[in-house]
N, C-alpha and C positions, 0 to 999 in steps of 0.2 A: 911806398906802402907802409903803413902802421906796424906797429909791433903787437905781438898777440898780448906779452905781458910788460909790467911797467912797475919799477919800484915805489917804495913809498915808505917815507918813516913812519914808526908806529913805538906807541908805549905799550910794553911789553912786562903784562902782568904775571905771575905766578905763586899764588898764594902757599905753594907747596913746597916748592922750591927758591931759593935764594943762590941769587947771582951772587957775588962777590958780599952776601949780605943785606944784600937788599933785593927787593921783590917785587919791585917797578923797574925796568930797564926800558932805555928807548935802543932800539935797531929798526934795521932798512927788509921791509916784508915787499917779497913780490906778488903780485895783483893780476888776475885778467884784467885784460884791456876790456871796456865796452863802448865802441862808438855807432853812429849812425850810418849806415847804407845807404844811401838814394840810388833805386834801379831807375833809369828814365829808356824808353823803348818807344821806337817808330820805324819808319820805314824809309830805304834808300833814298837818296839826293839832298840838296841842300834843306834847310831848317834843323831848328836845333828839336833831338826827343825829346817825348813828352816825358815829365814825372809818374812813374807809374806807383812804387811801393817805396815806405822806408822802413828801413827792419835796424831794430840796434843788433850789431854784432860782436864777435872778438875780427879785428881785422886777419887776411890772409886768406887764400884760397877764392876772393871774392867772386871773381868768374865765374868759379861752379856756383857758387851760391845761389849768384842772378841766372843763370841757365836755369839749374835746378828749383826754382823758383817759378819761372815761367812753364817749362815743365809740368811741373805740381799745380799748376793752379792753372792748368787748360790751356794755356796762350798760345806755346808751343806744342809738336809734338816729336819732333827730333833735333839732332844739330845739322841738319839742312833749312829746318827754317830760320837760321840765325846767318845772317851775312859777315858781321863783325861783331865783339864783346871786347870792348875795350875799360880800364880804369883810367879813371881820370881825376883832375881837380877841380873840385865845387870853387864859385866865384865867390863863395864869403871864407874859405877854409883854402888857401892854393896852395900850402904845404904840406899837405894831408889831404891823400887818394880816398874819396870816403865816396867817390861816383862809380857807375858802372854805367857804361853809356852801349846801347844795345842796339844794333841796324838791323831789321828782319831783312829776311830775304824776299826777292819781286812775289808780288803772289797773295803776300801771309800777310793777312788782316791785322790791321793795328788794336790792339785792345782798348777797350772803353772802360772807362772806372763805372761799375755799377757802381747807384749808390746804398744797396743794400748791404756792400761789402764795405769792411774797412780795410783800407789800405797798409795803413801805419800797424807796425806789429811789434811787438816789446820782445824781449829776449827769454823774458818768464812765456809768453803766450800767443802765437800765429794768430792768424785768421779762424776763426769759428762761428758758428751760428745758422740758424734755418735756409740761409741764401745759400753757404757754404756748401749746406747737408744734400738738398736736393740738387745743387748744380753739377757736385762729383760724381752722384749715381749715374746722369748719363755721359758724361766727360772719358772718364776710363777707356784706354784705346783696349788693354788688354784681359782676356780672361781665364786666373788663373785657377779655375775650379779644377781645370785637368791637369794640372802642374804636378810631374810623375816624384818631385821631391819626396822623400822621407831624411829623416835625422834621429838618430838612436838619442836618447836621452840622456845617455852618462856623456854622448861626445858634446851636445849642448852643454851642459851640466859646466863645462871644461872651457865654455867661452868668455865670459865674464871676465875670467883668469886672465885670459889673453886680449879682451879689450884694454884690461886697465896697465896690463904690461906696457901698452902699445900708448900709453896716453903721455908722453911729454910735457906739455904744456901743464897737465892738471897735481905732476908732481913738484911742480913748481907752485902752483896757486893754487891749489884744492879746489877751483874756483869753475870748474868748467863742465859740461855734457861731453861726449864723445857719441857716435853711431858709428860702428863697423859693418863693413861688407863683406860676407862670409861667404866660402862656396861648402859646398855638400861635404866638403871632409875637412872643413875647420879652418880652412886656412883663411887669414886675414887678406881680405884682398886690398881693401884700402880703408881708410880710419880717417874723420874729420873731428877737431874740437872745436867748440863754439859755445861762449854765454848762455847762448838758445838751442834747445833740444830743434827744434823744428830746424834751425840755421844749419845745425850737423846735421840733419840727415841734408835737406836741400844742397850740402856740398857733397856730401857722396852722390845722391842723384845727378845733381849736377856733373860729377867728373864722368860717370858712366853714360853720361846723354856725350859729353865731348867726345867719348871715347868709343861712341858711337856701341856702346853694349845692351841697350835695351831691346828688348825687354829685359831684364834681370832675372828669366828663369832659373832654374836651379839653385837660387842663392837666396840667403837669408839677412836680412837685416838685426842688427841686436843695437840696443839703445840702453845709455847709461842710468836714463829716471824714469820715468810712466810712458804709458802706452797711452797716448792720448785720441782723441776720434782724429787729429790733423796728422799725427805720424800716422795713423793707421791711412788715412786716405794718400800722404805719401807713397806709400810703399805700395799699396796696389795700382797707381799713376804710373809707377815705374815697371809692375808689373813683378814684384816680389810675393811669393808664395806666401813667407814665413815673415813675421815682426814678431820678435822676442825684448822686452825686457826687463828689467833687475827690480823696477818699482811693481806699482799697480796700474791695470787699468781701467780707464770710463767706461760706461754701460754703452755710449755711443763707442766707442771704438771695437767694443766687441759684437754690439749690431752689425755696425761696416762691415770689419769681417767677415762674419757669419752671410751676410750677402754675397760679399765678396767670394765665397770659396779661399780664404785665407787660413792662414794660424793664427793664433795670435796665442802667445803666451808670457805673464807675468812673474813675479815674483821670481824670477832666476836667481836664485840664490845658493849657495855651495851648490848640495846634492838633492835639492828639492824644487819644484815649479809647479806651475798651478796651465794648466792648459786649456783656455776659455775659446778656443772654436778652432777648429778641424781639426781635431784628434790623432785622423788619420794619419800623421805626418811624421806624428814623434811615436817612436819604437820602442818598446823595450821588452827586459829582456822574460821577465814575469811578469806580465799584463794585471792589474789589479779590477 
C-alpha cells in the first residue's frame, strides 16, 4: 500500500527572515501523496472486473473508499451485496496497490457505465451534473425528514476544534480534506483524510457500510471545505441527518437538502455558522 505522504526538496524562501544570513535555503518538505484509484466491479466466478471509476486519491483506507463509493453512487446498497473487496496491483504499476478489485455478491446487478456520467473524478471534484442530480432523487434508500437529531449550537460550534485535532496527515502537509463522523454528543467516531473532499467522506461512508452501521441516524457528518451538492447527496445515501461544514455551500446542495429533510450548515467557524436548511436541528440557547 502507498504512503499517504512523501518527501520532497524544496527551496525554501523567506524574505523576512534569514537563515544563517541568507534567505534562500533548500530543505526536505513533506507532501500529500496523490495517486490514481481504479475501482473495477463485477460479479462472482471467473473473468477478470470490469473498470468501473478512477478517482485520484491520497492512498490508504482504499477499501472504504471503493465501498463507500459504490454506496454513494446507487450500485450498492449494503455490505451484503459485496462478496470480496480486495487491493491489488495494476499490470502497468505492480509495485504500487493503486486497484481495488470488487466481487458482488450472487444476485446484485453488475453496473453499467452510463454515458451521461463521468466516471473519472479528480481530487478537486466527484461526479456532478444533470444525470447525477436526477438519478440520486430516486436512488436514496433512506428518509431522514423524521430524524429525531438535534445538536445545541455552542456543542457544534466546538467540532471544527476536534476535527483538525484529529488530522495527522494534514499537520504534516497542510495538504489535505478531512470528514469526521460525529454522534449527537460530539464524540469523533471516525475521521478520514484525503486530497479529495468527496474521497473523505466516501471512506467514512465506506467504513460504516463495512461496519454494517447504516443508516447513520443520529449522527452528523462535518467536512473540512465546502458543502458541495456531491457531499450533500453523500450524506443523505448514507442516511445522515446533519452535513456541517467550515467552507461555503452550492445552491444545489442546499436545494438537495431542503428536499431531502437534511441540515445543512456552513460557514463553521469559531462561534458563528450560517444554517441554510432544517433549522430545526440546531438549538440554542436564545433563539434569535
Amino acid at each position: 500500500m502507498g504512503r499517504a505522504t512523501d518527501r520532497r526538496g524544496v527551496l525554501r524562501i523567506d524574505l523576512d527572515a534569514a537563515v544563517d544570513g541568507r534567505v534562500a535555503v533548500r530543505r526536505p518538505d513533506t507532501l500529500a501523496v496523490e495517486e490514481p484509484l481504479e475501482i473495477r466491479v463485477g460479479a462472482a466466478g471467473p473473468g477478470r472486473r470490469k473498470p468501473l471509476a478512477v478517482t485520484m486519491r491520497t492512498p490508504g483506507d482504499d477499501l472504504d473508499l471503493a465501498i463507500g463509493f459504490l454506496l454513494t453512487e446507487g450500485l450498492i446498497r449494503s455490505t451484503d451485496d459485496v462478496l470480496t473487496a480486495q487491493l491489488c496491483a495494476g499490470a502497468e504499476t505492480p509495485n504500487t496497490y493503486n486497484v481495488v478489485d470488487v466481487v458482488l455478491a450472487p444476485g446484485v446487478p453488475e453496473p453499467t457505465t452510463d454515458p451521461s456520467r463521468n466516471f473519472y473524478t479528480t481530487s478537486s471534484c466527484g461526479v456532478c451534473g444533470k444525470a447525477s442530480i436526477d438519478a440520486i432523487r430516486t436512488r436514496s434508500l433512506f428518509d431522514v425528514t423524521a430524524d429525531p437529531l438535534t445538536v445545541p449550537a455552542a456543542l457544534l460550534a466546538e467540532l471544527p476544534d476536534r476535527l483538525r485535532a484529529a488530522q495527522r496527515a494534514f499537520d504534516r502537509t497542510g495538504g489535505l480534506h478531512a470528514a469526521g463522523l460525529f454522534s449527537p454528543a460530539g464524540e469523533l467516531v471516525v475521521l478520514r483524510e484525503d486530497v479529495g473532499r468527496h474521497n473523505a467522506v466516501d471512506k467514512v461512508i465506506g467504513w460504516a457500510v463495512r461496519e454494517r452501521r447504516l443508516p447513520l441516524t443520529g449522527h452528523l457528518l462535518l467536512v473540512s471545505g465546502r458543502a458541495s451538492f456531491e457531499l450533500t447527496q453523500k450524506a443523505w445515501m448514507a442516511g445522515l441527518p446533519l452535513l456541517a461544514a467550515v467552507s461555503a455551500p452550492s445552491t444545489l446542495a442546499v436545494e438537495l437538502a431542503e428536499e431531502a429533510g437534511m441540515t445543512l450548515v456552513g460557514f463553521l467557524r469559531g462561534r458563528t455558522m450560517n444554517v441554510y436548511a432544517g433549522p430545526q436541528r440546531i438549538t440554542v440557547d436564545q433563539p434569535t
